[in-house]
N, C-alpha and C positions, 0 to 999 in steps of 0.2 A: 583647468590646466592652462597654464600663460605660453603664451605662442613667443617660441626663442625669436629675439633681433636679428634680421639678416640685411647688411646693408650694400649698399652698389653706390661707386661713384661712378657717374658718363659723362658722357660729352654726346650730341648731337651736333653737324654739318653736315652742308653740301661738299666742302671739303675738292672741290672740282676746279682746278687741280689741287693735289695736295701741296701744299706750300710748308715752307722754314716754320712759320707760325704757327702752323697747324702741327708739328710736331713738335712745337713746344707747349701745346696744348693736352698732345697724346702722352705727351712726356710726366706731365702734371695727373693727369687721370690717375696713370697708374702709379706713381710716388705717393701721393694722397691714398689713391685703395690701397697698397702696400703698408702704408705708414700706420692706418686704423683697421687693417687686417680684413679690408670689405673685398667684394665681386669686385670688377669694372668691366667695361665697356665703350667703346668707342661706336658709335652709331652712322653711317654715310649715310648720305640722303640716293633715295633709290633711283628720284627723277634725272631725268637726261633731254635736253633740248641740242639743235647742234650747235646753237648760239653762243648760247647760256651755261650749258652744262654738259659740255662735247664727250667727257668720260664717262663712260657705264661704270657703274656701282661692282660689278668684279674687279674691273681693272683699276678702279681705288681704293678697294682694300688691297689687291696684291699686291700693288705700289706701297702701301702702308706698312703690311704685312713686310715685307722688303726690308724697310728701315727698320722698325719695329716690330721684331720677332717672340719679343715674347706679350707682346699686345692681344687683348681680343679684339677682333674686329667684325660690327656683323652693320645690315644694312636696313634700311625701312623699305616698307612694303605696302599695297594700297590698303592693308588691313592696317597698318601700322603706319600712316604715313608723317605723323607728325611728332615733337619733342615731348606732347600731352600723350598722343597713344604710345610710346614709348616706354612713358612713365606708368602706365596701367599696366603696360605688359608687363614687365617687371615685378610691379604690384602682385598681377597673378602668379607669374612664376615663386612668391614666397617671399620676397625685399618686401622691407617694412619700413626701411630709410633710404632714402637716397639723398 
């Protein structure tokens, strides 16, 4: 039995703060999944410095979620913490393109 196509288009950032370009990025994600009928995903990085990356990872997707309502938005994790474990996780959950 052939395992049906399941595909995801994402995006991965730190996204800290969210900026104009990064919503034209989020904008893209989901136009693209939309247009060839896949998953998507928007991915935040989960790290926080207070330097560097002064926002927690909730309060940039809410801000996300905010503008873009019908977005998914979820974030990385130390199990997950990079653009490669992203792609595996994915992988496992049943995507077979992204």
């Amino acid at each position: 039995v052939e395992k049906e196509d399941k595909h995801i288009v994402f995006s991965y950032g730190r996204m800290n703060p969210p900026t104009a370009g990064h919503s034209k990025v989020v904008d893209k994600v989901k136009s693209h999944a939309d247009k060839i009928g896949a998953n998507h995903s928007v991915v935040v990085s989960h790290t926080q410095h207070h330097k560097d990356n002064p926002l927690h990872h909730e309060h940039k997707k809410e801000f996300l979620k905010h503008v873009h309502p019908d977005v998914n938005f979820e974030h990385s994790t130390k199990e997950h913490p990079s653009f490669l474990h992203q792609l595996k996780k994915f992988n496992q959950e049943g995507h077979t393109h992204a």
